[in-house]
C-alpha positions as CSV (number, residue, x, y, z in Angstrom):
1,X,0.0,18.2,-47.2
2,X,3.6,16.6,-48.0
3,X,5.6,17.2,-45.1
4,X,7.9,14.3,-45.6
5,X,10.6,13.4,-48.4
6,X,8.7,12.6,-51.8
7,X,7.3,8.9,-52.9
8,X,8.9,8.0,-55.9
9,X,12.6,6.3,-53.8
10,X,12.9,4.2,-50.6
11,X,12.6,7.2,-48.0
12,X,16.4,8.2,-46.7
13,X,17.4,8.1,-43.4
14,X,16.1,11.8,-41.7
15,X,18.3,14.0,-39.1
16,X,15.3,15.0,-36.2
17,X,16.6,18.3,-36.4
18,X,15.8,18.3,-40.2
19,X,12.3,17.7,-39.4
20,X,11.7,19.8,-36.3
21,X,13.4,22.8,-38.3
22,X,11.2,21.9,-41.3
23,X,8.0,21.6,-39.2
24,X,8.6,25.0,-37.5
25,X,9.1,26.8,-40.4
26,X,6.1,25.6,-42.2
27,X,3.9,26.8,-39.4
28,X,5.1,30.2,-39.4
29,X,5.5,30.4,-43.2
30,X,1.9,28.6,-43.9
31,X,2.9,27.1,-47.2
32,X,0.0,25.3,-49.3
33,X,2.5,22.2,-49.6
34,X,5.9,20.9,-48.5
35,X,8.2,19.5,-51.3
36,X,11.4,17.5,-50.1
37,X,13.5,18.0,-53.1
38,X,15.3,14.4,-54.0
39,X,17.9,16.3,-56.9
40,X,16.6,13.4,-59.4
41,X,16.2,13.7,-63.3
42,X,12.5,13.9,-63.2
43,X,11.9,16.0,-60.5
44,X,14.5,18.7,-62.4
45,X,12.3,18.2,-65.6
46,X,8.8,18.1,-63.6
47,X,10.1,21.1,-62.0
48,X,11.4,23.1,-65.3
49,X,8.3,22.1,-66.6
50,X,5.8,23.9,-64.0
51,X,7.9,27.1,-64.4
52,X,7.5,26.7,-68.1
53,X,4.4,26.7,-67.7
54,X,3.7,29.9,-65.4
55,X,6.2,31.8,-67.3
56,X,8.6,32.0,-65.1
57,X,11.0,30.3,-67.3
58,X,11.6,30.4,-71.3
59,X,12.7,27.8,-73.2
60,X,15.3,29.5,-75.5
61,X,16.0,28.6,-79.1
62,X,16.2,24.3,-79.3
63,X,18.4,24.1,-82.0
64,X,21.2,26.8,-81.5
65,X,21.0,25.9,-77.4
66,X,18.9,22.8,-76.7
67,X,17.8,22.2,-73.0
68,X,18.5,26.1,-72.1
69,X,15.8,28.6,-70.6
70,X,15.9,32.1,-69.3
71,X,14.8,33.9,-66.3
72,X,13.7,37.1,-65.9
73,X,14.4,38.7,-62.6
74,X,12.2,42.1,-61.0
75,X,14.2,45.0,-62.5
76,X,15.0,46.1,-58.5
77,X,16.1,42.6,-58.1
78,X,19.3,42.1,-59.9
79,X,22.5,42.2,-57.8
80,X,23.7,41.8,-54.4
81,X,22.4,44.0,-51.5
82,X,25.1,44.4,-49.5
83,X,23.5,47.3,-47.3
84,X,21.0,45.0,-46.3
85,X,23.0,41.9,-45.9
86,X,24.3,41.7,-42.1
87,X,26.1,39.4,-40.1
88,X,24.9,38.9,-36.5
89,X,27.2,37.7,-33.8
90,X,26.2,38.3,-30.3
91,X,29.0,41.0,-30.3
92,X,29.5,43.8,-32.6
93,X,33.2,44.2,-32.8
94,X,32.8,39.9,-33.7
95,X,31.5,41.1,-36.7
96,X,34.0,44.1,-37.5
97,X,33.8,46.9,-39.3
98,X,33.5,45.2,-42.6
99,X,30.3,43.6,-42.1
100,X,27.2,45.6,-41.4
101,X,25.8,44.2,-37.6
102,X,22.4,43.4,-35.9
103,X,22.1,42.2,-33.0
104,X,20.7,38.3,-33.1
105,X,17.6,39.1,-31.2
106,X,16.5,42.1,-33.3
107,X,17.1,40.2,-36.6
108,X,15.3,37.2,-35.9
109,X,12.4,39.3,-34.8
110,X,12.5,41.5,-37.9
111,X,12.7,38.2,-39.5
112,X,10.2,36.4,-38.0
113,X,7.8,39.1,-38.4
114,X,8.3,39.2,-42.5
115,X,8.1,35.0,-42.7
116,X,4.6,35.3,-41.0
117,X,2.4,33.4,-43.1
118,X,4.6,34.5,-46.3
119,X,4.3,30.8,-48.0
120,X,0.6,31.2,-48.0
121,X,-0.5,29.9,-51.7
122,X,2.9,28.8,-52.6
123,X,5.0,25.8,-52.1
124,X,7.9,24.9,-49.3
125,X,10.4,23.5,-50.8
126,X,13.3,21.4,-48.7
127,X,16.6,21.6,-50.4
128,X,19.4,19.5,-48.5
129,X,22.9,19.8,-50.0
130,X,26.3,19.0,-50.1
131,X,29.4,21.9,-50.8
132,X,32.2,19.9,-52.0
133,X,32.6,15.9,-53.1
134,X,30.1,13.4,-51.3
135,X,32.7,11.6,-49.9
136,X,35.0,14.2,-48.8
137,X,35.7,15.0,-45.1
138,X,36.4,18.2,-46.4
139,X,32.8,18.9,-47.3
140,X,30.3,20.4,-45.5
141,X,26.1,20.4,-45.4
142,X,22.8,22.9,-45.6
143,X,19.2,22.6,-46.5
144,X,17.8,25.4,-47.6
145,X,14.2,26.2,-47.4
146,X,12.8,28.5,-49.8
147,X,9.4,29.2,-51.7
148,X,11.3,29.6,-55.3
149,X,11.3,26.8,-58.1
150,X,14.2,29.0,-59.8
151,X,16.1,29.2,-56.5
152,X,15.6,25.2,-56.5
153,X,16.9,24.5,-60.2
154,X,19.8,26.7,-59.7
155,X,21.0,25.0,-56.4
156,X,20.7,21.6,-58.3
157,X,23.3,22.6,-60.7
158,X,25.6,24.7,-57.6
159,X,25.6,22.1,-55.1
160,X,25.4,17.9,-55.0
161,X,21.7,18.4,-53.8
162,X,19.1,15.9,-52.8
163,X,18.8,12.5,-50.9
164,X,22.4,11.5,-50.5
165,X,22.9,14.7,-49.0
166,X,19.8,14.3,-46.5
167,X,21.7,11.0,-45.9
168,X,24.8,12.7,-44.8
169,X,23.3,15.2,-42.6
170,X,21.8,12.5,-41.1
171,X,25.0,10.7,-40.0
172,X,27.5,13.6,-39.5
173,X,24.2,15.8,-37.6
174,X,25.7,18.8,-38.6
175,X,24.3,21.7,-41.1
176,X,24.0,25.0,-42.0
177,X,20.2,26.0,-42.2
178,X,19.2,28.5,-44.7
179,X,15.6,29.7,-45.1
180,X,14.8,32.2,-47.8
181,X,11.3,33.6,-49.4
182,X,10.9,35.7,-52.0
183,X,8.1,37.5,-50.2
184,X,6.9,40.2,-52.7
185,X,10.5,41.2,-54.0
186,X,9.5,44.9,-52.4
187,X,13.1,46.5,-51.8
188,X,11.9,48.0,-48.8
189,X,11.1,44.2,-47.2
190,X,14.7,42.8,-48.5
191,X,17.1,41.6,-45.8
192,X,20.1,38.7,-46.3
193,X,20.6,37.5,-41.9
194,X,23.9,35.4,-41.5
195,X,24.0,33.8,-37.7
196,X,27.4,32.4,-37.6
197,X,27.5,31.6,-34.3
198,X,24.3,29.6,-35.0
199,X,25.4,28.6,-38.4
200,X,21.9,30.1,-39.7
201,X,21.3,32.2,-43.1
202,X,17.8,34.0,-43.2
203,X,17.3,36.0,-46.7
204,X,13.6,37.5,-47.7
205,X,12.4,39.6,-50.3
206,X,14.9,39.0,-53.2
207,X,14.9,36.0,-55.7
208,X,18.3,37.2,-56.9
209,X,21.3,35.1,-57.3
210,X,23.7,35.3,-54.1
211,X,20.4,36.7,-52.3
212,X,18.6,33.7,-52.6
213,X,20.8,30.8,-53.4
214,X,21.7,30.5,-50.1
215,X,24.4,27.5,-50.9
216,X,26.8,30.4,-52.9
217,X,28.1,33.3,-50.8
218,X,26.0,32.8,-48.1
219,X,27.0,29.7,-46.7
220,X,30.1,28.9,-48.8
221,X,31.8,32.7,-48.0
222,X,30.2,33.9,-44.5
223,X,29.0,31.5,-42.8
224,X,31.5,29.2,-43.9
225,X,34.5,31.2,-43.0
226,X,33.4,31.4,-39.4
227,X,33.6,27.8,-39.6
228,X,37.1,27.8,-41.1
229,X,37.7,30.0,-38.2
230,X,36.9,27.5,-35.7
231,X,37.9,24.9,-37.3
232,X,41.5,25.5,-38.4
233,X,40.8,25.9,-42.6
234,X,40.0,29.1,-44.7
235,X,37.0,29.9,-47.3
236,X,38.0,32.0,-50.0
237,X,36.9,33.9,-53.3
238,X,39.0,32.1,-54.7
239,X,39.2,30.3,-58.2
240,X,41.1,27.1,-58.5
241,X,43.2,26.1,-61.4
242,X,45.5,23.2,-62.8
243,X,48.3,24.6,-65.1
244,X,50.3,21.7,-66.8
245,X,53.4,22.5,-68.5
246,X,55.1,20.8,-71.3
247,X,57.2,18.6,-69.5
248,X,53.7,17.3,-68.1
249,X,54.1,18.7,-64.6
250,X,50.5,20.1,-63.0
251,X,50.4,22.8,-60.7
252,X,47.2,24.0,-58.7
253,X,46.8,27.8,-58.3
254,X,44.1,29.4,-56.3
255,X,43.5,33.5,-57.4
256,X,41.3,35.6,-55.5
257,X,39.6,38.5,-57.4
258,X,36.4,40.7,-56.6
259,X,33.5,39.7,-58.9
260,X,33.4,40.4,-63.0
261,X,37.7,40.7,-62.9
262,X,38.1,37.9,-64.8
263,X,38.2,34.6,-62.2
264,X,35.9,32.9,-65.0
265,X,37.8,33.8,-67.7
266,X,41.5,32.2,-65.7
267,X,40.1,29.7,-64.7
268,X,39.4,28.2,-68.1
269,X,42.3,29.9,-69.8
270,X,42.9,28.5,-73.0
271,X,46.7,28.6,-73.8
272,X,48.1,31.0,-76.5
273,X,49.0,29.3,-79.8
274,X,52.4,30.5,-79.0
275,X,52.9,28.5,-75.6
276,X,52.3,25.1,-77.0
277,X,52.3,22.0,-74.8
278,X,50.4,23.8,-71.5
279,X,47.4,22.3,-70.9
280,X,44.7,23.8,-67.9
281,X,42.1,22.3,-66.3
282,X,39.3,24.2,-64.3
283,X,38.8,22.8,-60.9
284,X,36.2,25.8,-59.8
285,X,35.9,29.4,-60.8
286,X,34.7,31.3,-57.6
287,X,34.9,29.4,-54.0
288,X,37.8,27.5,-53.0
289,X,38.4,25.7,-49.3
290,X,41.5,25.3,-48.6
291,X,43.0,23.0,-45.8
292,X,46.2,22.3,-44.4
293,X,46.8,18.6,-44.7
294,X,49.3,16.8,-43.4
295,X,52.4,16.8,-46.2
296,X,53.0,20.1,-44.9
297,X,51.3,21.4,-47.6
298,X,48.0,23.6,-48.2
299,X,44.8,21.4,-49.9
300,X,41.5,23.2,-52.1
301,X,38.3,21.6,-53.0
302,X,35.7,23.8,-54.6
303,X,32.2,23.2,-52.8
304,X,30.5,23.9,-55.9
305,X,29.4,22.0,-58.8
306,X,28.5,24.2,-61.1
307,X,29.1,27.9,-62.6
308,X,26.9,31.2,-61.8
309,X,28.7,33.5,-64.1
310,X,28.7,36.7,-65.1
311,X,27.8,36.6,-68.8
312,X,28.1,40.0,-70.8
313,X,31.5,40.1,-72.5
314,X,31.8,35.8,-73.2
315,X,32.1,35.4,-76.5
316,X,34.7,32.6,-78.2
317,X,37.4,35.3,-78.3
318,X,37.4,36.2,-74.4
319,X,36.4,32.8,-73.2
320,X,35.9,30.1,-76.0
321,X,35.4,27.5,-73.4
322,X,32.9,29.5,-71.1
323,X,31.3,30.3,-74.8
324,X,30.6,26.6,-75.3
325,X,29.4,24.9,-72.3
326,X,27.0,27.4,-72.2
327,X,24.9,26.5,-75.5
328,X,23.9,23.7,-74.1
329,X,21.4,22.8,-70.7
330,X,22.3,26.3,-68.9
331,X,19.6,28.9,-67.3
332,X,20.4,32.2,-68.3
333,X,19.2,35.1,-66.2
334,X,18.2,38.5,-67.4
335,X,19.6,38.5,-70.7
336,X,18.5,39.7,-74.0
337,X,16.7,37.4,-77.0
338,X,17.0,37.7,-80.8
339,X,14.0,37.4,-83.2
340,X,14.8,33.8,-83.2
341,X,14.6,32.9,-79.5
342,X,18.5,33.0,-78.7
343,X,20.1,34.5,-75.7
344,X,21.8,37.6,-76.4
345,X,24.3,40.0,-74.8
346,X,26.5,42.6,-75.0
347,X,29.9,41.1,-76.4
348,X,28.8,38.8,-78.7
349,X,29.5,39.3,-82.2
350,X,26.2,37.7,-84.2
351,X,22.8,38.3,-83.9
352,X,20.8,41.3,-82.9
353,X,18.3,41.6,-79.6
354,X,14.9,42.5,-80.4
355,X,13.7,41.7,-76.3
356,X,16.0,43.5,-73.8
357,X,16.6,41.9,-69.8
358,X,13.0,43.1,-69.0
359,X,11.3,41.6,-71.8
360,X,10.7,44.8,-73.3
361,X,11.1,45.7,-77.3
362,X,14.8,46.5,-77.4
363,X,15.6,50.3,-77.4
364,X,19.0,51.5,-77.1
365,X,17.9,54.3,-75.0
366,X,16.3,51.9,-72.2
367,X,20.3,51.3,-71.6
368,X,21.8,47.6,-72.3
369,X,20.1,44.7,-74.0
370,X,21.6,42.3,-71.4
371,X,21.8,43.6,-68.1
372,X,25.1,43.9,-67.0
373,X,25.4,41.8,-64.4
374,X,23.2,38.9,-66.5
375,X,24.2,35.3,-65.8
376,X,24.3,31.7,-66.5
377,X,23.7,28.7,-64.5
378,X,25.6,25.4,-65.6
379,X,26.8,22.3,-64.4
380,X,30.7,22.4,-64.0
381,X,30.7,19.5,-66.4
382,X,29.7,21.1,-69.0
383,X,33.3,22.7,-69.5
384,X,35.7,20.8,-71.8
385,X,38.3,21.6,-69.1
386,X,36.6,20.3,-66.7
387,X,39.4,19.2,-63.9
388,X,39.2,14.7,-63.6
389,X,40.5,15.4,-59.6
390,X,37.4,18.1,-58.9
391,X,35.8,15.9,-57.3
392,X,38.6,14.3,-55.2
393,X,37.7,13.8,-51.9
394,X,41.5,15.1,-50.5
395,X,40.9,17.9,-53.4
396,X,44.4,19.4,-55.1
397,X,47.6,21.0,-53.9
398,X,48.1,24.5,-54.2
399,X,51.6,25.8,-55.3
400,X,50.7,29.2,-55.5
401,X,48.2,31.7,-54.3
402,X,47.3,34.8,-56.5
403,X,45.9,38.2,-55.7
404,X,44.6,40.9,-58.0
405,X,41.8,43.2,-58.7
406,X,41.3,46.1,-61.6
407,X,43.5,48.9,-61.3
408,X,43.9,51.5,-64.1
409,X,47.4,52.5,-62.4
410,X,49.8,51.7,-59.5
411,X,50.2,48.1,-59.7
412,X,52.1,46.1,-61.7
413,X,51.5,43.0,-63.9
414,X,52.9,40.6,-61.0
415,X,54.7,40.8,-58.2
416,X,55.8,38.4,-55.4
417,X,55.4,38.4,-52.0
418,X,58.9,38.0,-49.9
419,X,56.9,35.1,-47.5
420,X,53.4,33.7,-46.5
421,X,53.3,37.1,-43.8
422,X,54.0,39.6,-46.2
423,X,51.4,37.5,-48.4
424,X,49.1,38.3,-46.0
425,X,49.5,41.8,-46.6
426,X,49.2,41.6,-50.0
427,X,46.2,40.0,-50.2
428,X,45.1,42.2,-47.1
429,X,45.5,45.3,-49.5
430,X,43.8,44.0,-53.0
431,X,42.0,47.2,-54.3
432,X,39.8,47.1,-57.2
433,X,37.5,49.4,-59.2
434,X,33.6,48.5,-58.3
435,X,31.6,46.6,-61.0
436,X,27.9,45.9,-61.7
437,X,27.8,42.6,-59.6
438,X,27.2,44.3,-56.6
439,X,24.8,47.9,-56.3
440,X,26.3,51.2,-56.3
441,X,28.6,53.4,-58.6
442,X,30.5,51.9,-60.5
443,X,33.8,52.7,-61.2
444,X,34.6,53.5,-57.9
445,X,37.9,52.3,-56.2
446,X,37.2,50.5,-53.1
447,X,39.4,48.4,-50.6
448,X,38.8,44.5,-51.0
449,X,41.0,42.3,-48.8
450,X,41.7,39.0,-50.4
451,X,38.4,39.9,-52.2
452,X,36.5,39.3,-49.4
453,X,35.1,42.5,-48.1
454,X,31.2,41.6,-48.9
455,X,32.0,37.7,-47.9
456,X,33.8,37.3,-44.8
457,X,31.6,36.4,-42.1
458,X,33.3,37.8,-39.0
459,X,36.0,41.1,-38.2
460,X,38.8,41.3,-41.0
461,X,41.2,41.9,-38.0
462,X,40.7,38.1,-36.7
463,X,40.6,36.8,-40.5
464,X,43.8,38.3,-41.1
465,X,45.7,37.0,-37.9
466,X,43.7,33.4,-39.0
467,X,45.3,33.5,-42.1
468,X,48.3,34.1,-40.5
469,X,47.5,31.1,-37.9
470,X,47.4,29.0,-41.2
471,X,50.6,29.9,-42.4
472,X,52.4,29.0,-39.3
473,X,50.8,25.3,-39.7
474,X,52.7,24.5,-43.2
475,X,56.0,23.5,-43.6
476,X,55.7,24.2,-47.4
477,X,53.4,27.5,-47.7
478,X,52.1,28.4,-51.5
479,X,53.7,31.2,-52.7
480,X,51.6,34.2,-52.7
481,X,51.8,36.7,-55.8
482,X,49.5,39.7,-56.7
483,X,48.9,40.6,-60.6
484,X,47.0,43.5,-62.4
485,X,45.3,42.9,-65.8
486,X,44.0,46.2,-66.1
487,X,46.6,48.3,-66.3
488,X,46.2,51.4,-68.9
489,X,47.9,54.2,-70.5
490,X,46.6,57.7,-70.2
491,X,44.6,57.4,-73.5
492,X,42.9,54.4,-71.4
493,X,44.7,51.8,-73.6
494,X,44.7,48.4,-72.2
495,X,48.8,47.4,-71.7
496,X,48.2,43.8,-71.6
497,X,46.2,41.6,-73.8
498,X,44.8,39.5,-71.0
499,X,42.7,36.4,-70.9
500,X,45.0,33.2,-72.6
501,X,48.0,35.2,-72.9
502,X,47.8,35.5,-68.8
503,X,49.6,32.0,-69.2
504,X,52.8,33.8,-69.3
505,X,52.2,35.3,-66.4
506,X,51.1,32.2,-64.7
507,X,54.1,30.3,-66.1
508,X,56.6,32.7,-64.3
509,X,54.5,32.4,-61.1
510,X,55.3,28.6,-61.3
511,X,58.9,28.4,-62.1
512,X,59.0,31.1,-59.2
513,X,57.3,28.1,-56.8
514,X,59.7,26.0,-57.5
515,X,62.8,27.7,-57.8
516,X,63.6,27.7,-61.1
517,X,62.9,31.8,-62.5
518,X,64.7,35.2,-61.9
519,X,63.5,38.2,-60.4
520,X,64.3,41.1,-58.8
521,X,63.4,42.9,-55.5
522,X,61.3,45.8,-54.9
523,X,59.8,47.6,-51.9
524,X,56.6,45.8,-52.6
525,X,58.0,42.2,-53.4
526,X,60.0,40.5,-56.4
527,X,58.8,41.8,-59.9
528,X,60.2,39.7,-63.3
529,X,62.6,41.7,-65.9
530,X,60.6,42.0,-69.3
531,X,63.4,39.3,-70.3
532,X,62.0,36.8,-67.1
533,X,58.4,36.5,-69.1
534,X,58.2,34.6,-72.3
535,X,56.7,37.3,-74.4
536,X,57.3,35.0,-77.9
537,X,54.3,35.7,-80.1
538,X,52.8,38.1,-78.2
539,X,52.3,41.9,-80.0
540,X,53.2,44.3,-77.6
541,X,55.8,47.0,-77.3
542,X,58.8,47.0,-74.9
543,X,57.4,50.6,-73.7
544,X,54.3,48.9,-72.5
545,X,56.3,45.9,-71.0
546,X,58.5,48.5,-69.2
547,X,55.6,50.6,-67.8
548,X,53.5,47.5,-66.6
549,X,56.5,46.0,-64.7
550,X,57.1,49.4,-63.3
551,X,56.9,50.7,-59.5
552,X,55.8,54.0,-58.9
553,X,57.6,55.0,-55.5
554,X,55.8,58.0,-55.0
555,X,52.0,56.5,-56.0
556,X,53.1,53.5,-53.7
557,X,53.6,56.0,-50.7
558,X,50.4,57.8,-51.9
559,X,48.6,53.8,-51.5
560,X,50.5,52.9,-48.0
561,X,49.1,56.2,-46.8
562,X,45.5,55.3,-48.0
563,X,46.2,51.7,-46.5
564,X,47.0,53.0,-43.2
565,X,43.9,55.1,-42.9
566,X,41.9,51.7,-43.6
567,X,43.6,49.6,-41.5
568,X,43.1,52.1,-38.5
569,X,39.1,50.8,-38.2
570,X,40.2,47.4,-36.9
571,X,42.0,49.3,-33.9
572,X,44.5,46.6,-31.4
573,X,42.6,44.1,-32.9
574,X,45.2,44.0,-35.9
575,X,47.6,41.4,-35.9
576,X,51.0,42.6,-35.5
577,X,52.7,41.1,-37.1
578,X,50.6,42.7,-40.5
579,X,51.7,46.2,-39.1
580,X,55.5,45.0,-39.2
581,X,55.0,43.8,-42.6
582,X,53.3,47.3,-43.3
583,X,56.1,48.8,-41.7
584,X,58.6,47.2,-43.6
585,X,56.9,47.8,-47.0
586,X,57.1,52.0,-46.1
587,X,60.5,51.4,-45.1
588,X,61.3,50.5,-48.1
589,X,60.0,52.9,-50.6
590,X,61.7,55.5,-48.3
């Protein structure tokens, strides 16, 4: 049995604690062999091959998307769990009310008892990784162990994973173990276990995306923000994006927004025809962490290096970018094929499934071709907007941070925050209608601080006053805005066109960062006048301008309310100063 790094390069230099961790695992796992995965060409293509070959994996159509394969997941394995993901500190109120808690000791039994001899038959594989730039001192380290070839081709492409990585862990001597298994995918038998204290992720019984690539949310939200905690940073949903205006000046933005509202599509925006000159470049789509550095100034890198995106709905209209670097060496999960072996879902406008998700002949009354919450898998790279300074080691400035979430009514298009404390508030009260990335109803309007409510590894209450604590550190704070794409009439007409024409948006953000745009003041921050946007080009009536820019004083006291009620859970844990802020805000409608 293998149980040290593969033959085929000069062995790396091994952290003990790698080993011993390794070692213990395998014994109460019993795997049949131990792979040490190096993250080279060959052992991608030995491994693609292997699942070929079981079936696990699909080579798609060569032609129309060369070097792409799908992946069928179990049909009760298909989204995140969050009633069975936990965080376990030693205390409960550590963990707050937004998490669900076990205690340690409980969870490492229950754990320990489904690992028993799970590996039996299957492989082990060892999976060390990097979460930002090699040569950052920004970046942080994990091996995952898990008994999935899938999990291990899709961490290849998310993270920078393989020997130099094991190299690193080995001098810094700090990392983030993850062990997962997909045991026997019974739903019954599914648990994701984040120690933070112990800076430990233990998932079983899912093969699922954020389940089992331990690398994404796990470790790069959860545990993750602990460490920010501690350490004097913050981990965030956060996309990060460079906007460069005519004049040739680039701006980084960082937007937090709950999953399927649109981070992918703004963070490869493509400008509209009518807003010639700007120019954007896609830094990261989904994790951004963001430092204080020592200009005063707050400083992202995104951990990840590739994109695990939702995929119904891309098509060259909505995302022409996301459309194209996904024709080409990308893993699709649980999407639909035409008669002629291409991927297929719902928002494209060629070609006609005959195979839904399941692999079953397509019929219209088994629901949607594509499942809704069907992915791809692709190295960042592959985007023609691919950011040159994503993988600079001090990572980008931010100018400005955004907020926003899908709300049919109440808020605006954009609105300001008066300072970094009330931006703490505003991201502390981002709302947003559920979607299928997570289980449960969807549809549903649920509270999502700074779209972190199934992410943050520890109580909301502390995050918020951290956030704060951050704040105080910078002498020149991003400004912090919160926008609404979603808004609709009562017919349930869209009032904004969305995707590229968002630029306008964004370019008023900007000019607002640096002093150079009107606006006006509210009770809930500083809105633009219709005449503060450039609108040139763009097909929309001065109506629907009016009504998206508009503050509703009574649905606003309706939403403090609400807020209040929320905000009660965290008890005198909850920073002051976010209940003066609060205060102010209900002040001010009257």
């Amino acid at each position: 049995m293998a149980t040290a790094p593969n033959a085929l390069l000069p062995l790396p230099k091994l952290s003990p604690e790698v080993t011993a961790w390794v070692e213990s695992v395998r014994q109460l796992t019993q795997p049949a062999a131990v792979h040490w995965c190096e993250g080279s060409a060959a052992e991608i293509k030995q491994l693609t091959a292997q699942l070929e070959t079981s079936g696990e994996l699909i080579r798609l159509n060569e032609k129309e998307f060369p070097n792409c394969h799908l992946a069928r997941s179990n049909p009760s394995d298909v989204a995140r769990v969050e009633h069975l993901t936990f965080v376990c500190t030693s205390r409960k109120e550590d963990a707050g009310p937004n998490n669900n808690w076990m205690a340690p000791a409980e969870a490492h039994a229950k754990m320990r008892d489904l690992y028993q001899g799970c590996m039996k038959g299957r492989t082990l594989y060892v999976v060390p990784y990097c979460m930002g730039p090699l040569d950052s001192p920004l970046s942080r380290y994990g091996v995952e162990i898990t008994d999935s070839a899938y999990v291990v081709l899709n961490m290849a492409t998310m993270t920078r994973m393989g020997r130099p990585a094991l190299d690193l862990i080995a001098r810094t001597g700090t990392f983030v173990k993850g062990l997962h298994s997909i045991g026997e995918l019974d739903p019954n038998r599914r648990f994701i276990m984040h120690f933070p204290e112990e800076l430990q992720i233990q998932s079983f019984g899912s093969g699922y995306g954020g389940n089992a690539l331990l690398g994404k949310k796990c470790h790069a939200l959860r545990i993750a923000s602990y460490q920010a905690r501690t350490e004097g940073w913050l981990a965030e949903h956060m996309l990060i994006v460079g906007l460069q205006n005519p004049k040739g000046e680039t701006h980084y933005v960082a937007a937090a927004f709950p999953s399927a509202c649109g981070k992918t599509n703004l963070a490869m925006l493509i400008p509209p025809e009518s807003m010639p000159g700007w120019k954007v470049f896609t830094v990261g789509d989904d994790i951004a962490w963001l430092h204080p550095g020592p200009d005063g100034r707050l400083w992202a890198i995104n951990p990840e290096s590739g994109y695990f995106g939702v995929v119904p709905g891309t098509n060259p209209d909505t995302n022409r970018n996301a459309y194209n670097m996904i024709r080409h060496d990308t893993l699709f999960t649980n999407v639909a094929v035409t008669a002629d072996n291409q991927p297929w879902w719902e928002g494209l406008k060629s070609g006609t499934p005959v195979t839904d998700w399941q692999g079953r002949p397509y019929d219209p009354k088994n629901g949607p071709a594509a499942h809704p919450n069907s992915r791809f898998t692709v190295s960042a790279r592959n985007n023609p907007d691919y950011s040159p300074h994503s993988e600079d080691a001090k990572g980008v400035p931010i100018s400005a941070i955004i907020f926003g979430g899908r709300r049919r009514t109440l808020a605006p298009l954009v609105y300001q925050a008066r300072d970094w404390e009330h931006g703490v508030l505003v991201g502390a009260s981002v709302a947003s209608e559920t979607t299928a990335a997570a289980t449960g109803q969807v549809g549903v309007v649920r509270r999502d601080p700074m779209a972190m409510q199934p992410f943050c590894g520890y109580n909301f209450a502390d995050y918020w006053q951290h956030w704060l604590n951050v704040g105080a550190k910078l002498s020149k704070p991003p400004q912090i805005f919160h926008v609404n794409w979603f808004r609709r009439d009562e017919a349930g007409r869209f009032l904004w066109p969305g995707f590229g024409d968002n630029l306008r948006v964004l370019a008023w953000m900007l000019d607002r960062a640096t002093g150079a745009a009107h606006a006006h003041e509210t009770a809930i921050g500083s809105l633009p006048l219709p005449e503060d946007l450039n609108l040139a080009g763009l097909d929309i009536s001065p109506a629907d301008i009016t009504e998206l820019l508009r503050v509703d004083t009574d649905a606003w006291r309706h939403e403090i309310a609400e807020f209040h009620k929320y905000l009660g859970q965290y008890g005198a844990r909850l920073p002051a100063a976010l209940k003066s802020q609060l205060a102010r805000v209900e002040q001010a409608l009257g």
